[in-house]
C-alpha positions as a LaTeX table, in Angstrom:
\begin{tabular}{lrrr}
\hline
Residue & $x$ (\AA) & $y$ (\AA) & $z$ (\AA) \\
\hline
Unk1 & 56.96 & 298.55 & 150.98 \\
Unk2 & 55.26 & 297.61 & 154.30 \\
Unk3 & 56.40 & 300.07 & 156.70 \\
Unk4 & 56.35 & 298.11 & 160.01 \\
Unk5 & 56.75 & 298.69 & 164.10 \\
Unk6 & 60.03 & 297.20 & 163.43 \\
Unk7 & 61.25 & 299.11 & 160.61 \\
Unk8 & 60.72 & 302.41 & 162.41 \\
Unk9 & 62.43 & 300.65 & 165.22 \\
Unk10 & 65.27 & 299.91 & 163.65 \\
Unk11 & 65.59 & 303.47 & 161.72 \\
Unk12 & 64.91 & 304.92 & 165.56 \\
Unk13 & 67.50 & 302.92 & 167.00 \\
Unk14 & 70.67 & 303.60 & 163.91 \\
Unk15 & 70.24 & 299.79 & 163.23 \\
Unk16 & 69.17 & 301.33 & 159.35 \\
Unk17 & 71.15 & 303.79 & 158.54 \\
Unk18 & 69.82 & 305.85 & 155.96 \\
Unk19 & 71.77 & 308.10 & 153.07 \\
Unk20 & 70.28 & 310.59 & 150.47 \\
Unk21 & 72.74 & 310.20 & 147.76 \\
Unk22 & 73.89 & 308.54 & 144.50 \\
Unk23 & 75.81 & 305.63 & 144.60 \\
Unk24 & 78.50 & 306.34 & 142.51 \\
Unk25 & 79.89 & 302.50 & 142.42 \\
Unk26 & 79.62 & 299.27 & 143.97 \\
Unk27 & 82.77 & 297.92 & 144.93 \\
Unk28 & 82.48 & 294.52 & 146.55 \\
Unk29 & 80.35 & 292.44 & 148.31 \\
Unk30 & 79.26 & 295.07 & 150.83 \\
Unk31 & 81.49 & 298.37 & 150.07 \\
Unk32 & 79.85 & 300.98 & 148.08 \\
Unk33 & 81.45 & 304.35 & 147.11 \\
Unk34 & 78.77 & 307.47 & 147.20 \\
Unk35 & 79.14 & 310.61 & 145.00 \\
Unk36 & 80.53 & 311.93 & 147.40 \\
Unk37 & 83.38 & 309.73 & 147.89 \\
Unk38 & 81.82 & 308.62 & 150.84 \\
Unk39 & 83.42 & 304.82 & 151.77 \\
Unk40 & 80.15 & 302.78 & 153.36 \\
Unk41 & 79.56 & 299.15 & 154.52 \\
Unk42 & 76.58 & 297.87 & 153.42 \\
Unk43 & 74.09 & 294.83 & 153.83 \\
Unk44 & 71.14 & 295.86 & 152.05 \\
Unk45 & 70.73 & 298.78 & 149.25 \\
Unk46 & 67.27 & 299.80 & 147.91 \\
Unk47 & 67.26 & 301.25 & 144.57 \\
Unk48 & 64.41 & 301.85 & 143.11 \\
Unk49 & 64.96 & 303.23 & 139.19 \\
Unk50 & 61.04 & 303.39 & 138.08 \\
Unk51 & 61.23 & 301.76 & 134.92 \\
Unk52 & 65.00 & 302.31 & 133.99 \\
Unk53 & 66.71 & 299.37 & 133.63 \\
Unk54 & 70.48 & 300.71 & 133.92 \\
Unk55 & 72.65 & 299.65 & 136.26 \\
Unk56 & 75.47 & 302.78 & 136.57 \\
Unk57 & 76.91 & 302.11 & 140.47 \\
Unk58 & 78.31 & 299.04 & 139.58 \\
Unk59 & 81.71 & 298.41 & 138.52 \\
Unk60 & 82.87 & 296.59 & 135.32 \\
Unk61 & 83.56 & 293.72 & 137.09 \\
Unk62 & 79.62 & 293.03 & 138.64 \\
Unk63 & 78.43 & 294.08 & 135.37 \\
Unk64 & 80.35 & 291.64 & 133.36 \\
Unk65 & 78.89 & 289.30 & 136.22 \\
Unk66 & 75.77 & 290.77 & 135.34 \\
Unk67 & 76.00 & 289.48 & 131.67 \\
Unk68 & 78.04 & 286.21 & 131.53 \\
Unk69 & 75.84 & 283.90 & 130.07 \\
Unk70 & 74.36 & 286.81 & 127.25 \\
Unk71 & 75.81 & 288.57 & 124.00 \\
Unk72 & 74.07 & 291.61 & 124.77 \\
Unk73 & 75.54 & 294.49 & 127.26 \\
Unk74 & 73.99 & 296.15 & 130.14 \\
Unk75 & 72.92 & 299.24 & 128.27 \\
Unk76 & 71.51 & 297.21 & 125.80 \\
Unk77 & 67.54 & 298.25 & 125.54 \\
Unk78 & 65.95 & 295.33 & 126.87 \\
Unk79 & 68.33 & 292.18 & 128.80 \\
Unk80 & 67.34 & 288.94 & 129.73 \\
Unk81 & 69.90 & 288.38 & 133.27 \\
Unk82 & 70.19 & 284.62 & 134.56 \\
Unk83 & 68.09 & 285.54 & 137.68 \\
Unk84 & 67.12 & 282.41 & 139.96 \\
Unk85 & 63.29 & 282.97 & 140.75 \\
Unk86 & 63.43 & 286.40 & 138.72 \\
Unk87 & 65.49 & 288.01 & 141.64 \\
Unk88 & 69.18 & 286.92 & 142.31 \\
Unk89 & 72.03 & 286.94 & 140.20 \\
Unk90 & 73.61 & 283.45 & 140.22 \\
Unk91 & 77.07 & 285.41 & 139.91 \\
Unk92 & 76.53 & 287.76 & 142.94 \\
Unk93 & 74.06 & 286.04 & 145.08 \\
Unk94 & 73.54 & 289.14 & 147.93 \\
Unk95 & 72.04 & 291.43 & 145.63 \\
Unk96 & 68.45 & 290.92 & 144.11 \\
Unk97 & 66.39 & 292.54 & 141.66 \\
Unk98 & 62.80 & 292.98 & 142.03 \\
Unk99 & 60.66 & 293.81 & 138.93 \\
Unk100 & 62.83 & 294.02 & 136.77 \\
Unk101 & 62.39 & 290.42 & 134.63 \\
Unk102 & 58.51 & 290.83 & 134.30 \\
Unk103 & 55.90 & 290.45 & 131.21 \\
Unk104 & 53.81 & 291.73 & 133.41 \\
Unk105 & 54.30 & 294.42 & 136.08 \\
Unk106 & 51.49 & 294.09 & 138.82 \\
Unk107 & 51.56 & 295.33 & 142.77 \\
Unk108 & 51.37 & 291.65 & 143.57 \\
Unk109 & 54.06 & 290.48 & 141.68 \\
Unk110 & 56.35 & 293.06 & 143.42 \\
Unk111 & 54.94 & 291.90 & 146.54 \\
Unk112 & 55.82 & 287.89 & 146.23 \\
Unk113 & 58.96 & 288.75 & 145.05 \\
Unk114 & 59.97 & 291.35 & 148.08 \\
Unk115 & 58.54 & 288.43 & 150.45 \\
Unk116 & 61.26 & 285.75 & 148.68 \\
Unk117 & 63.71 & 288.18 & 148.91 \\
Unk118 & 63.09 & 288.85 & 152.96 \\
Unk119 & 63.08 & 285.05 & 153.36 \\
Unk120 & 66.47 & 284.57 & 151.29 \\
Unk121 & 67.88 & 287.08 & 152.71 \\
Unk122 & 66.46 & 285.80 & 156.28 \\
Unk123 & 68.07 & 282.46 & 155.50 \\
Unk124 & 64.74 & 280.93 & 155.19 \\
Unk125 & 65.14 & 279.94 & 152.22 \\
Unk126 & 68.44 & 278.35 & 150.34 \\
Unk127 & 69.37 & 279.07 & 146.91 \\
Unk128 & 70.08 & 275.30 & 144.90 \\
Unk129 & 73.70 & 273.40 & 145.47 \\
Unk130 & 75.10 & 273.99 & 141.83 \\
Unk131 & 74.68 & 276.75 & 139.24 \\
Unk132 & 74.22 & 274.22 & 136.79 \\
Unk133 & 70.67 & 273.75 & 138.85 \\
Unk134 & 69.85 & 276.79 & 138.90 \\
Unk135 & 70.68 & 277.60 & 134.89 \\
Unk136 & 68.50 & 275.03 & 134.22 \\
Unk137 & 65.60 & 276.50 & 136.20 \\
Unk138 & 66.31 & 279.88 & 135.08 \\
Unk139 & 65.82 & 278.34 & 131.08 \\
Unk140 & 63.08 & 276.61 & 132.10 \\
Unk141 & 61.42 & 279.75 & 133.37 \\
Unk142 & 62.16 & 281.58 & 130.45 \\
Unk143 & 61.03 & 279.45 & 127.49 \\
Unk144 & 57.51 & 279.81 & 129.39 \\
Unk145 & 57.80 & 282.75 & 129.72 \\
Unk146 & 58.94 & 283.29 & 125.89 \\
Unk147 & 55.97 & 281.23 & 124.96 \\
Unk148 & 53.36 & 282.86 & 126.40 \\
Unk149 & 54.07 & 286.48 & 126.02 \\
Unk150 & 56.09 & 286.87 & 122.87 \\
\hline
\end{tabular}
């Protein structure tokens, strides 16, 4: 992460507000429940697993989201999700993953896909008009994907 004059602006000034805790569930759009029982509104959550790729704050309802087009679950070892660009669930289109689809896990990869992300989320950048657009992007992605590192 690029720590910028603005981002310690923005800590400085309360406009990111920042909690040391576990998020115990996800419950909407922008509620989360802490450990604690702690109610919050949020717009952006960082979570940053290492190389676990478990999903435990959300509820049975995103994770089902999570998993619609698959037979496999979310604890499952290894899960392909229907990501458009390898970041955003078509299903729940304000949260993204970064790293987590990738053959390959490289510094700059991370760093493309946090700059997408920043633009999306910036509304520089639109997702397509249909799911069925961006399925078929998603599949195209991952046959070449399949075919050059399986």
């Amino acid at each position: 992460m690029r720590v910028t004059e603005e981002f310690v602006a923005m800590i400085r000034g309360n406009r990111i507000i920042r909690k040391l805790a576990s998020i115990d569930e996800i419950i909407d759009k922008t509620t989360i429940r802490l450990d604690s029982g702690e109610l919050l509104q949020a717009d952006l959550i960082i979570y940053a697993t290492g190389f676990i790729e478990a999903f435990p704050f959300l509820s049975k309802t995103l994770t089902k989201a999570l998993v619609r087009n698959t037979t496999k679950s979310i604890s499952d070892e290894r899960i392909d999700l229907d990501l458009y660009r390898r970041i955003i669930p078509i299903a729940i289109p304000n949260i993204a993953f970064i790293g987590l689809p990738a053959p390959l896990h490289t510094w700059m990869f991370y760093d493309v896909q946090c700059h997408w992300m920043s633009d999306y989320f910036l509304g520089r950048i639109e997702l397509p008009n249909t799911e069925k657009e961006m399925l078929e992007e998603i599949e195209t992605t991952r046959q070449f994907i399949y075919k050059m590192f399986k």
